[in-house]
C-alpha positions, 0 to 999 in steps of 0.5 A: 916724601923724600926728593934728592935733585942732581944737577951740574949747575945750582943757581946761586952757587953755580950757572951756566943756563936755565937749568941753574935757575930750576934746580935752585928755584923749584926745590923751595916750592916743594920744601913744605911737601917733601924733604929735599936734599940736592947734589951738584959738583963742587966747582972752581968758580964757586964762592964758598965764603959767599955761601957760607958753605963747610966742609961736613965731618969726616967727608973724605970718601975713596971711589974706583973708576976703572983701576983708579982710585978717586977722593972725593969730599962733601961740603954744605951749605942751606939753599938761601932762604930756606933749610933745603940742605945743597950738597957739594961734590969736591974732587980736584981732579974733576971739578974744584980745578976749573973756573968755569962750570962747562969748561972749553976745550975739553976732550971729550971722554975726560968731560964723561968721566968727570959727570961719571964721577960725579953721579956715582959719589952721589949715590955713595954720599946719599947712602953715608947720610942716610938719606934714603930718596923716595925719588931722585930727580936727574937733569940732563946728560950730566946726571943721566947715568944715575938711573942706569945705577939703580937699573943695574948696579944698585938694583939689588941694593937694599938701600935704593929699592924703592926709590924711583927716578925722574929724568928731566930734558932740558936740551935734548941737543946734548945726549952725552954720548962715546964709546962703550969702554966709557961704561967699564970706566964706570964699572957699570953691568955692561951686560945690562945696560948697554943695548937697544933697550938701554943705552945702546945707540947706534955703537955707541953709549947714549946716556940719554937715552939709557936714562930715558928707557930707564927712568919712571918718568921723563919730563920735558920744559914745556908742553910743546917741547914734549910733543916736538921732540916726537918729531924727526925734526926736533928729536934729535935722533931720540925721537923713535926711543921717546915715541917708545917712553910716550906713556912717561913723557910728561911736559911741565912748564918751567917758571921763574923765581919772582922774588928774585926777578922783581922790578919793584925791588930790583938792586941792580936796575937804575929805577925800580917800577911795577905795572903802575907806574911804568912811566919809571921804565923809561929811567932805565932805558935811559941809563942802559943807553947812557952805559952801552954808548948808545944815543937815547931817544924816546921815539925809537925802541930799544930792543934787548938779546941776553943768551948763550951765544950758540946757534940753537938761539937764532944768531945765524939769522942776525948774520943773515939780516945784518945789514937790515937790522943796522938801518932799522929806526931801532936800537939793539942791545947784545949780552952773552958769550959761546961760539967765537964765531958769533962773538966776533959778528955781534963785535964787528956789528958793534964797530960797524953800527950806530945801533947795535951795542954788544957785551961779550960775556956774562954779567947778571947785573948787566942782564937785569938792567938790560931786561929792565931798559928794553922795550922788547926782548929778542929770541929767535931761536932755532928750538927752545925747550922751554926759555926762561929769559922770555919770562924775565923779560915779560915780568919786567915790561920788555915784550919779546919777539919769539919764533914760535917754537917749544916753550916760546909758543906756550908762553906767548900770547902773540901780537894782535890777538887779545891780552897779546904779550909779544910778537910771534914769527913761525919760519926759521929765517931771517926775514921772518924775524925782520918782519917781526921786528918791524911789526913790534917797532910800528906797535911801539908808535901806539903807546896805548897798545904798547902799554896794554900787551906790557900790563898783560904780559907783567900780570902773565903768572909764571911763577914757580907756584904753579908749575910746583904743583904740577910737579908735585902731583906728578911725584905723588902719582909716581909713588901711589 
């Protein structure tokens, strides 16, 4: 079995959000059952020496979009710790000129062509190399466009005959979508595509949904998030196409690498620990505190937040109870960048606090101290698809207080029910949130509780193993 995986952003090579970390985590599970070979652009930001990543022979390829001509190259190196060969897109118009992976400010149609760009060479390069994919897994709008190839301009392609397509929702929030021209852009059969049953929706190109009518399966992050996103609530405007594509709409769970988030061996943590000697934690909260200038104190919690700072992660419920959560007997420990609006809150809170303490940008060393110094992990979330940072946080002690939504809901056992991993509110509103809060905070005072919901939540199997087979499964359906 032959897997090709497409992605925008591969961890370690490149990361924005969880999607990295599933395309370059799932893969080395596979890697006995299947020949993989994943696709992702070349960025600016990265670190080509780092990863020992060349440039492949007589690579230099010419592609038209439009009346234009493009050059493209391919680079490669080996996903770490395996022989999973991870292919680089190299184009300095569209990729290698930027430092970050989703740059700001970007117009809108530029940002089509640069994913149109790049779907397209990957087709190209998978054929140069011979690489004759029994299945190609897509994520996101980045990728959508792959499966409207094979429907149509690669329909009658020999090479590409019998190779099935997987799209994969990571956040239904962003569909990619603009006006029909973009498709001549990518000298796409306008005439196949784009209507009511392909990727016309309401006027204009949807690349989501073009992929979801056109792909053999549809996979949501979790099993909730697959059954939410049905809903006029969560669906985003997609939920009647996805009440159309029920009979391939699958939810798998996402895991976590646990060899890359392990307590016992972390490098970047002050004192390293297992579920046996959690008395070692403390270290690390004493020094987080030490770091972000916050005064330690052992009978106080210390609660942690690392996410993108977009309004899909609950920040304007922080706003809403500002002044709550400033006089709780807690302490607060902010990580991330996004919005300037909500940079500018958790700043000002940070000024304005003797509590709260924010880093503005993204740093992984700072998240895992932050993971390992908390006592429990913040994420109220307007909607999550599947959330990975709950997971990280359970797997190093830190016991998060969730809004009980998509893959939050599937992963937390909440406070008091038996083996509970963490504190559950339902409403979207701050003072759910507060209560919340407030409920794990008097949780903390019993040190016997405390220390029993951290031992079921670091013993919780979230690894990749067993969604991998989940996965597996679903490939091997999808060929039979």
């Amino acid at each position: 079995m032959k897997i090709l995986f497409a992605a925008a952003e591969v961890a370690p090579f490149s990361k924005a959000g969880g999607l990295a970390d599933v395309v370059g985590s799932l893969p080395k599970y596979l890697q006995k059952d299947a020949q993989i070979a994943i696709f992702t652009p070349l960025h600016g930001c990265i670190d080509i020496e780092k990863y020992g990543i060349k440039e492949l022979e007589n690579s230099e390829m010419w592609l038209t979009f439009g009346n234009q001509g493009h050059k493209f190259r391919l680079f490669m190196t080996k996903l770490p710790g395996t022989d999973i060969n991870v292919f680089f897109v190299h184009n300095d118009w569209y990729f290698t000129c930027f430092k970050e992976v989703y740059p700001k400010w970007l117009d809108t149609r530029y940002e089509h062509e640069r994913y149109i760009a790049f779907s397209l060479s990957v087709m190209e390069y998978a054929k140069a190399l011979n690489f004759r994919a029994d299945i190609i897994h897509t994520n996101d709008w980045h990728t959508a466009m792959l499966p409207l190839y094979l429907h149509s301009n690669y329909k009658f392609d020999e090479f590409w005959t019998n190779t099935k397509s997987i799209f994969e929702i990571h956040n239904l929030a962003y569909q990619g979508v603009w006006f029909e021209d973009i498709l001549d852009f990518a000298n796409m059969r306008k005439d196949i595509v784009y209507n009511e049953w392909g990727c016309e929706h309401y006027g204009r190109v949807n690349w989501m949904k073009g992929a979801i009518n056109y792909a053999d399966k549809v996979v949501a992050v979790s099993p909730n998030y697959s059954r939410e996103i049905l809903t006029g609530e969560y669906g985003e405007g997609m939920d009647y196409t996805l009440r159309g594509a029920q009979h391939k709409l699958v939810g798998i769970l996402n895991g976590i690498d646990y060899d890359a988030f392990n307590p016992e061996k972390d490098k970047f943590i002050e004192k390293n620990y297992t579920v046996k000697s959690l008395q070692n934690k403390e270290e690390n909260k004493k020094a987080l505190c030490k770091e972000l200038g916050l005064k330690y104190n052992p009978e106080r919690p210390l609660i942690g937040f690392v996410s993108r700072l977009v309004e899909q992660k609950g920040l304007d419920l922080i706003r809403q109870v500002e002044n709550d959560i400033k006089s709780m007997d807690a302490d607060f420990v902010f990580l991330g960048s996004g919005d300037s609006a909500y940079e500018n809150l958790l700043i000002w809170l940070t000024n304005n606090s003797d509590n709260i303490r924010a880093y503005v940008g993204y740093r992984a060393d700072l998240a895992n101290r932050i993971y390992a110094g908390s006592d429990f992990f913040l994420m109220p979330s307007r909607f999550e698809p599947c959330g990975l940072s709950q997971l990280i946080a359970m797997r190093y002690g830190s016991l998060p207080i969730v809004r009980a939504t998509g893959g939050l809901e599937d992963t937390i056992t909440g406070y008091p029910l038996d083996n509970s991993t963490g504190f559950k509110f339902w409403n979207y509103d701050g003072y759910a949130m507060a209560e919340a809060i407030r409920c794990a905070c008097s949780v903390y005072k019993d040190k016997y509780t405390l220390n029993a919901m951290r031992k079921s939540a670091m013993e919780a199997d979230f690894s990749w193993k067993r969604s991998s087979e989940v996965y597996l499964n679903m490939y091997k359906e999808l060929l039979n």
